[in-house]
RODO-2510 file (C-alpha; in nm, 4 decimals, decimal comma):
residues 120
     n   res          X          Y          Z
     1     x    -0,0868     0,8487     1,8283
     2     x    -0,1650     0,6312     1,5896
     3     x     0,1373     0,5775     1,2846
     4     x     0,1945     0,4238     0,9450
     5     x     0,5421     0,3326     0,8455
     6     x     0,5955     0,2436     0,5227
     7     x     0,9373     0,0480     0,3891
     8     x     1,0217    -0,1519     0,1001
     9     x     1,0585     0,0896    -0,1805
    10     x     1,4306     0,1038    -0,3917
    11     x     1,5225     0,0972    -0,7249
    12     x     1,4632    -0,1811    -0,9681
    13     x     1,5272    -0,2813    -1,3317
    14     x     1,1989    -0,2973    -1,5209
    15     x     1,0785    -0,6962    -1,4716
    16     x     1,2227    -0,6721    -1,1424
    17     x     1,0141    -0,7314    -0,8226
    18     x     1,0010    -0,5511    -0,4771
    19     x     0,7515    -0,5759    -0,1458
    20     x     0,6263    -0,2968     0,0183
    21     x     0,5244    -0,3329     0,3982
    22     x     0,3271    -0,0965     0,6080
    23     x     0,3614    -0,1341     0,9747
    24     x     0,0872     0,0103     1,2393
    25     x     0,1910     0,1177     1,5496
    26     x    -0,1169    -0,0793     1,7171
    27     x    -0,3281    -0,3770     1,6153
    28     x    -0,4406    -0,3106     1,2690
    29     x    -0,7338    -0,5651     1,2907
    30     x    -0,9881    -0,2821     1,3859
    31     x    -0,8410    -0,0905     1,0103
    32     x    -1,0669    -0,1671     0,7369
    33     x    -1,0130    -0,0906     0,4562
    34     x    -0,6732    -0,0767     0,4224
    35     x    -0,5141     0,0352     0,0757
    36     x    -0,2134     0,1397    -0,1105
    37     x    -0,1990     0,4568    -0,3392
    38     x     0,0692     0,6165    -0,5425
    39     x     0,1391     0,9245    -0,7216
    40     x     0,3974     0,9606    -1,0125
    41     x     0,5391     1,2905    -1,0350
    42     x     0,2833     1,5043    -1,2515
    43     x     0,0265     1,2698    -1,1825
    44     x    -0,2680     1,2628    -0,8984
    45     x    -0,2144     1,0205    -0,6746
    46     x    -0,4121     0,6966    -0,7776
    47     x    -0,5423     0,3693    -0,6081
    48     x    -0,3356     0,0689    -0,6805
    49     x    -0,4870    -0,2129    -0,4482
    50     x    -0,7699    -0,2307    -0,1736
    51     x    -0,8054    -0,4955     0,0870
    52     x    -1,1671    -0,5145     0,2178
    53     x    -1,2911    -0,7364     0,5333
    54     x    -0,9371    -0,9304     0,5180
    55     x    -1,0528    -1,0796     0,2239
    56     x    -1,1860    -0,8984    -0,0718
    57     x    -0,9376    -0,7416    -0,3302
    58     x    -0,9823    -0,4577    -0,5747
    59     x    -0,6681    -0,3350    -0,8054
    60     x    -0,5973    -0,0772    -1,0902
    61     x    -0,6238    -0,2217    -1,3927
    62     x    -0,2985    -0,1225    -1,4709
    63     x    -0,1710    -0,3428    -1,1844
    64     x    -0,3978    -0,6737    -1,2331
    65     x    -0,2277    -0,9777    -1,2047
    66     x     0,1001    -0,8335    -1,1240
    67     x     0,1025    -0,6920    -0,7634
    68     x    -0,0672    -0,8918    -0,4495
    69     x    -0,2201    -0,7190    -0,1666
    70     x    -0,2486    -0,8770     0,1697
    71     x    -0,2272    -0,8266     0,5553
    72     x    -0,0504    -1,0251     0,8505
    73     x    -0,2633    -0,9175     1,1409
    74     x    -0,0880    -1,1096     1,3967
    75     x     0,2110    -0,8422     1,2612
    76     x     0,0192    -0,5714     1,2087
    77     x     0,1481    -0,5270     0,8594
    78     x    -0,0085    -0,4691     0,4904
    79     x     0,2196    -0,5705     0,1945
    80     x     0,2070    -0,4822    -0,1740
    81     x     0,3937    -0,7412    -0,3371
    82     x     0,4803    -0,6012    -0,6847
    83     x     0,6090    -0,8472    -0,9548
    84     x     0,7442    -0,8032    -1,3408
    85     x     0,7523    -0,4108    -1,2362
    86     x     0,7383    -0,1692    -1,5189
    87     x     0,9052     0,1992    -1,5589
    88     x     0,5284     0,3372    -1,5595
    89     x     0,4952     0,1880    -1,1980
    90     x     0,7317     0,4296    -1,0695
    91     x     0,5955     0,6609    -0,8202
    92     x     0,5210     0,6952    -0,4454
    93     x     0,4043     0,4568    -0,2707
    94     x     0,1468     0,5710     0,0554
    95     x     0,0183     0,3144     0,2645
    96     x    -0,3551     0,4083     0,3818
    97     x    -0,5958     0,2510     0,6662
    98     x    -0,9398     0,3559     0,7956
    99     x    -0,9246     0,3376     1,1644
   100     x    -1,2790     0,3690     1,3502
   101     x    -1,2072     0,3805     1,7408
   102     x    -1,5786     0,4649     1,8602
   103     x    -1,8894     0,5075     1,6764
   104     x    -1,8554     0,9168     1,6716
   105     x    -1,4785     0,8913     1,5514
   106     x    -1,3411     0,8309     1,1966
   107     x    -0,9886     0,8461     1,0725
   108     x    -0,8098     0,8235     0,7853
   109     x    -0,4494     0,6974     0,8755
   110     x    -0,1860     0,7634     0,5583
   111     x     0,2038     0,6369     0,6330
   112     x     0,4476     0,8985     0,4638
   113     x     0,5461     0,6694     0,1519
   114     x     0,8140     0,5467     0,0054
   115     x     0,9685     0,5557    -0,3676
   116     x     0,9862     0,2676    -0,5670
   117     x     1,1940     0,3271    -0,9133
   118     x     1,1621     0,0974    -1,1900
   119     x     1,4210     0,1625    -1,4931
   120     x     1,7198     0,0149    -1,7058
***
């Protein structure tokens, strides 16, 4: 069984910073893409950051400049680093990978997510 296990989330004041980790329970090197969503309550749950081939990036525009998405493959682990957070950034957090084991098989892995508050 394959697993995503989010941590990272809490509760910050707005300016504040936090980084989110996802850990795989195997190699995460044959996972691509790999991406982090979120949904605010109310809301659908939205893309926030996208990690292509190791190496190409694509974020919200609402999130440009201010979080960093990246990948230690040697840990098996995607991060969200999220910097001068804002009260609109609070929401769920959902770590998601693409996992292709043979040609005939395609998966889409999602870890179970974890809140992130941002507020005064």
């Amino acid at each position: 069984q394959v697993q995503l296990v989010e941590s990272g989330g809490g509760s910050v004041q707005p300016g504040g910073s936090l980084r989110l980790s996802c850990t795989a329970s195997r190699s995460i090197r044959s996972f691509d893409p790999m991406a982090w969503y979120r949904q605010a309550p109310g809301k659908e749950r939205e893309l926030v950051a996208k990690l292509t081939n190791n190496v190409i990036t694509n974020y919200a525009d609402s999130v440009k400049g201010r979080f960093t998405i990246s990948r230690d493959n040697a840990k098996n682990t995607l991060y969200l680093q999220m910097n001068n957070l804002k009260p609109e950034d609070t929401a769920v957090y959902y770590c998601y990978a693409q996992f292709v084991p043979v040609v005939e098989r395609k998966y889409d892995l999602w870890g179970q997510g974890t809140q992130v508050t941002v507020s005064s």
